[in-house]
N, C-alpha and C positions, 0 to 999 in steps of 0.2 A: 533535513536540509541544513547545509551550513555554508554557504555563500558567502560568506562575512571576510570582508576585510580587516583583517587583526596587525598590527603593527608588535608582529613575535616574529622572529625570528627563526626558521626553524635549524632544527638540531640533528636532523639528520638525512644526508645523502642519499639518493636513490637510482638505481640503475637501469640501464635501457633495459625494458621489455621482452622479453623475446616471443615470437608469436605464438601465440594460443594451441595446443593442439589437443585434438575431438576425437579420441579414440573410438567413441560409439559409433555405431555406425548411421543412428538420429541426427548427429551432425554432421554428415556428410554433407557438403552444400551439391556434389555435383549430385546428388540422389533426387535431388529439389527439383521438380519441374517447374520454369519460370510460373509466376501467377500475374494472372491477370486480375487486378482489383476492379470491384462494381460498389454501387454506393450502399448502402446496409439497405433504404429504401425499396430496392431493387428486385432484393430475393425474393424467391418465389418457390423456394424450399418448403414442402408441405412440413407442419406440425409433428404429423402424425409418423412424419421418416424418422422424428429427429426425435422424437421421446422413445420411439420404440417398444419396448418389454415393458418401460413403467406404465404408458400410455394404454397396451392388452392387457397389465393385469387390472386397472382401475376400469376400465371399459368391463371384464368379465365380472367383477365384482359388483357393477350397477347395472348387469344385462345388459350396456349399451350394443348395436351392432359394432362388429370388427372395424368395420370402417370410418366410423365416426374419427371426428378432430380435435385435439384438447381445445385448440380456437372458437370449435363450436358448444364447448360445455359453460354451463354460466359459471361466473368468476364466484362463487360461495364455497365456503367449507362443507356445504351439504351435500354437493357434488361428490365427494369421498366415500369413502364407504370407513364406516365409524368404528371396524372391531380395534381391537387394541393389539392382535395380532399383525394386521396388516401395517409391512416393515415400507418404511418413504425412501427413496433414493437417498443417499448421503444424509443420513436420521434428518430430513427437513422435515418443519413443523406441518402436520397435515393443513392449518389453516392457507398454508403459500404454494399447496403443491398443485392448485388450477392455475395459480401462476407462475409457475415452473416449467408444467406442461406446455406452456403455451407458445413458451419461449423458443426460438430456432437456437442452432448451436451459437450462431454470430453474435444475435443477441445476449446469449451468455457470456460468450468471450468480451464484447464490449461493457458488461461490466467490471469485468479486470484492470481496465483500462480507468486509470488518476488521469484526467489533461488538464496543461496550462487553462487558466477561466477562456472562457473563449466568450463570443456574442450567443446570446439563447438559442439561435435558429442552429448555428453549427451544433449546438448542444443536443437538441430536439431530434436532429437529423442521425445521429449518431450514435446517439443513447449509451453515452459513458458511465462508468458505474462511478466516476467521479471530480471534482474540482480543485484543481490548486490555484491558490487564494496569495496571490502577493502585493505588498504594501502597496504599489500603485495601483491596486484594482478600490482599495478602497480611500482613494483621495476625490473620487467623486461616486460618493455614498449613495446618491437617490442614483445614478446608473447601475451603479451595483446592486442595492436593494431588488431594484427591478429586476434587472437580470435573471435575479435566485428567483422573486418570485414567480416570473418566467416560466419559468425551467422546474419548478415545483408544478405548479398548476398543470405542465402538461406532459408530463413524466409519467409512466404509470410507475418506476421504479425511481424516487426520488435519492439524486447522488449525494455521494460525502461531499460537502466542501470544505476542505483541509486548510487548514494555515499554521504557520509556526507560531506560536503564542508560548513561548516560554518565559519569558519575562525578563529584564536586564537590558542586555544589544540586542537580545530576538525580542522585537516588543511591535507584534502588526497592526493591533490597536492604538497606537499612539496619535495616528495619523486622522483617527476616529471622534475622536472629544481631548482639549489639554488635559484634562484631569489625568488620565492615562497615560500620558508624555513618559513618568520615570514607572514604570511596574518594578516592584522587586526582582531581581535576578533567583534562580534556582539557588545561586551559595546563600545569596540572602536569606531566602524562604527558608534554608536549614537552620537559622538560630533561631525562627518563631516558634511560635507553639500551635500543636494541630491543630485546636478551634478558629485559631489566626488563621492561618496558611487555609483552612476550607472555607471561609470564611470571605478570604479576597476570592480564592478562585470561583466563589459562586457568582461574586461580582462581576470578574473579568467574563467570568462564559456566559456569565447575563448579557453583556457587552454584545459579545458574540453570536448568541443565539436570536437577539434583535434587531441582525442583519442580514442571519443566513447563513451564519459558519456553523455546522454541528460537528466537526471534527478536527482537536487540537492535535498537532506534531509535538508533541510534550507530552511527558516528563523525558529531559536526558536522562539514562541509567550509564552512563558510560564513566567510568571511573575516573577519581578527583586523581591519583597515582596512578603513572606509569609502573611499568615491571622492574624500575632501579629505584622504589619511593620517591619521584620525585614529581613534581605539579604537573598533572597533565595539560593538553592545550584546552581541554574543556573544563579545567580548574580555573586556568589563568582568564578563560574566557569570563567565567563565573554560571556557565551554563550548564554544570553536573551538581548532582543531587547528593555525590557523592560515591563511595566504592563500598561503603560498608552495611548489610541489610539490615543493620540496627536503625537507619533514616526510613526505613519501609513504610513503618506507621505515616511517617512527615508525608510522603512522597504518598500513600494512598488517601489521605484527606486531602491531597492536591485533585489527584484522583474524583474520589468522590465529592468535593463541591463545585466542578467541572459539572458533573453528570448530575448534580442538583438542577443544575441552569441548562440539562437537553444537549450537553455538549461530551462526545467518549474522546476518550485520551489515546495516542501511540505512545508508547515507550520506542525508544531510541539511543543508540544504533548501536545494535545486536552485533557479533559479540558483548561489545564495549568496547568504542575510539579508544584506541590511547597514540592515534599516530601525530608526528607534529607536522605532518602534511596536510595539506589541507587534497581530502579524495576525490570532491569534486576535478579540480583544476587539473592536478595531475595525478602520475599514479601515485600511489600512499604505501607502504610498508610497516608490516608492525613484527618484529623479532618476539616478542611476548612468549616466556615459554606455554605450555598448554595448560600446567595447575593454574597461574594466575587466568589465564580467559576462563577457565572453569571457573574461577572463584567472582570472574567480572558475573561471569551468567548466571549467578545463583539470587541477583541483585534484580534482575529481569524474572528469573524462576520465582522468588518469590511474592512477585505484584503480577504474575500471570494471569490469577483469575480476577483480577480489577483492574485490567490493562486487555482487551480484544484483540487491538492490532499491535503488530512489532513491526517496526522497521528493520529492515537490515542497511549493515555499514559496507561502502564503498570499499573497505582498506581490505589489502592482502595480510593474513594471518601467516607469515610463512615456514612455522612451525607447525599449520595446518595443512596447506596448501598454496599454492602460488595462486591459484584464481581469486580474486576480488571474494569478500565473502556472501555476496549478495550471489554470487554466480559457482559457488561450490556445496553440491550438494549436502557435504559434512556435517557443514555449519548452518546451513537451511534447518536440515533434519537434529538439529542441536534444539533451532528454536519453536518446532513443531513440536518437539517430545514434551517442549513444556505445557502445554494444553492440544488436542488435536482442533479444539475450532479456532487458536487464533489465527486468525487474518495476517500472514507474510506479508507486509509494503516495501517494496523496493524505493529506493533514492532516486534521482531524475536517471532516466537511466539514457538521457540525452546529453548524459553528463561525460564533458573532452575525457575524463580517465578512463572510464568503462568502453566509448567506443574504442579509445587508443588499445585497449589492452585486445577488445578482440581484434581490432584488425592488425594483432602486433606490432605497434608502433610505440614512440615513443609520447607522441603527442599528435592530435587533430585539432585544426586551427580551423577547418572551413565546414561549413553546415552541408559542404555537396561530402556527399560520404556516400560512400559505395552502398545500392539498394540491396547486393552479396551481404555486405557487413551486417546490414541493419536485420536480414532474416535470422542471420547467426546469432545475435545481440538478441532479440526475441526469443529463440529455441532456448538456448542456453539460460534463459532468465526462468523459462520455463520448466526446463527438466530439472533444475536447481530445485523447483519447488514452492517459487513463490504465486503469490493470490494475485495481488496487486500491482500493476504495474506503473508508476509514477513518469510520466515523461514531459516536459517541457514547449515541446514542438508539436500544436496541434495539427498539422498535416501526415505529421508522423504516426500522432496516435490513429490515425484514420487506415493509414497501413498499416498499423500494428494488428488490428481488431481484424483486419482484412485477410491476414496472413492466419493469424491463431485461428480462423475460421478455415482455411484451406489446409493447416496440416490437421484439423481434427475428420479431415476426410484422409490423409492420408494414412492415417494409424488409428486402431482403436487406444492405443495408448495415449495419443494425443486430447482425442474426445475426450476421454474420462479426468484426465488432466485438466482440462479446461473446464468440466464439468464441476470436480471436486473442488476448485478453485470458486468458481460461480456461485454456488450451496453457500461456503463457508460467507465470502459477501452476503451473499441473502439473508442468511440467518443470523447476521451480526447486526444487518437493517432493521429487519425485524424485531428486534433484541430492543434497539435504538429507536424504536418507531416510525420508523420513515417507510410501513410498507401499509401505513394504515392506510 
């Protein structure tokens, strides 16, 4: 996320959009049959339609009858059957695959689903696989606290609650206790020294964790130089950790004294920002030839396996592709090749630039936006590749979960999409503790 008002100036021009076009024939919008949404409460989809082959072979393997329902097996690891041959959908840990089974596909696709914090009950009702956490939700702390514990206690699958805590201008805790007011920035943290820099971050996610956030938007990895050497806007910001993977070491004791204190870290944004637009607002372009985004992602490549989730960046790579990089498979499949479990996070994707660009405009001003747009703005976030989907507008996210449920009828490619996506969350929870 970077919503931040910076008094920069930017540097470079951008031009009108031209509209999107969906050669596949997945996005086809007129292939779409209108959908009617129901409330997730609603369904009435047996179990047993929706696990399918995984659901016959753990059934043949414990002699259950064929017709039995994962719903109906007790929620224990005993329930399994213990040989070491027997392969789990999407390598899930045999301990979560009674509750895997159990799950309908909705409820898998609504874990994909980041929403703005909402009140507990919309939460409950809904069962998002997660929370975005902004500085007004915690300036009245005991609503807040409650909220999470809310929504913990009756959760069987307890969510990420995300927030930006990078430290400097992104500082969400400030609002928390004065002590917190100045956190060092990310430039800052590059002249400490590892046992420093793990040291506070144990403190800050100590913060953190004694409220309810277990998942920080931090560490930037987005490069201090642009592709001409010169300060990028997340230099000037003071919010990069730097461009060179000789900072790794500094940036994984950031890392791990977060996850001292129960709190995992995103890296952000994939490729590596270097635009001096800001992506949210409008659209962003970055001319970056392709060695230097290779060389931004070798900074990300290398904190892969002590980093689970990636975010991806709003900005058009245009020596990549003209699509947003969050929305071009290329660069998706860039940042999966770096581990297959991490966890893809998309940016808000409620965000004016991303809708502007599918509905080829140059800009959207009004929150009524075509319900056409928003299914394409889903598909497309989807076939891209990503896990997570970050949105801002909880009414939104309620059609979103609604919709990823109705094309995983329409395609087995869909399903398996939403499946693989679901796994990867799971066993990142699991990973994190949050599925004890």
């Amino acid at each position: 996320m970077h919503k931040y008002r910076w008094r920069i100036k930017s540097a470079m021009t951008h031009s009108l959009l031209a509209a999107a076009v969906f050669a596949a024939s997945a996005f086809a919008e007129e292939s779409q049959d209108e959908i009617h949404f129901v409330p997730l409460n609603s369904l009435t989809e047996s179990v047993a339609e929706q696990v399918g082959d995984t659901n016959a072979a753990v059934n043949a393997a414990t002699n259950a009858p064929a017709s039995s329902s994962a719903a109906a097996m007790p929620y224990t690891a005993e329930a399994l059957p213990q040989e070491d041959s027997v392969q789990t959908p999407y390598g899930l840990p045999r301990e979560i695959m009674p509750l895997w089974d159990s799950l309908t596909i909705k409820q898998k696709a609504a874990q994909m689903v980041m929403v703005y914090m909402t009140p507990a009950d919309f939460m409950l009702k809904n069962e998002f696989g997660g929370y975005l956490v902004m500085k007004n939700h915690l300036k009245n702390l005991d609503k807040f606290t409650d909220n999470i514990r809310t929504v913990n206690a009756n959760m069987r699958i307890k969510p990420l609650v995300a927030a930006d805590q990078e430290g400097g201008f992104v500082n969400r805790i400030s609002v928390v206790s004065p002590q917190w007011e100045h956190t060092p920035s990310a430039k800052q943290m590059r002249s400490m020294s590892e046992d420093s820099i793990r040291t506070l971050a144990q403190r800050i996610a100590a913060v953190m964790d004694s409220i309810g956030i277990n998942l920080n938007l931090a560490p930037v990895l987005d490069p201090a130089k642009d592709s001409r050497g010169k300060n990028s806007f997340m230099e000037e910001s003071k919010r990069s950790w730097g461009e060179d993977t000789l900072n790794a070491p500094k940036v994984r004791a950031f890392v791990q004294g977060m996850r001292e204190s129960n709190v995992t870290c995103v890296s952000k944004h994939f490729p590596g920002y270097d635009s001096w637009t800001n992506s949210d607002h409008q659209i962003a372009v970055s001319a970056t030839p392709k060695a230097k985004i290779a060389k931004n992602v070798e900074f990300f490549k290398t904190l892969a396996s002590d980093i689970p989730v990636t975010m991806m960046s709003s900005v058009r790579f245009i020596r990549i592709s003209n699509r947003p990089a969050v929305f071009e498979p290329r660069i998706v499949k860039m940042a999966r090749e770096m581990s297959p479990e991490t966890v893809i996070l998309t940016d808000d994707l409620w965000g004016v630039s991303l809708r502007a660009w599918v509905s080829g405009t140059e800009r959207v001003t009004s929150k009524t936006y075509p319900a056409k747009d928003f299914r394409k703005l889903v598909r497309t976030a989807l076939t891209a590749g990503n896990d997570m989907f970050m949105i801002t507008y909880p009414q939104k996210a309620v059609e979103m979960v609604n919709y990823l449920a109705a094309l995983s009828k329409q395609s087995k490619y869909y399903r398996q999409r939403i499946e693989e996506s679901a796994a990867r969350i799971l066993k990142m929870k699991y990973k994190a503790g949050l599925l004890n």
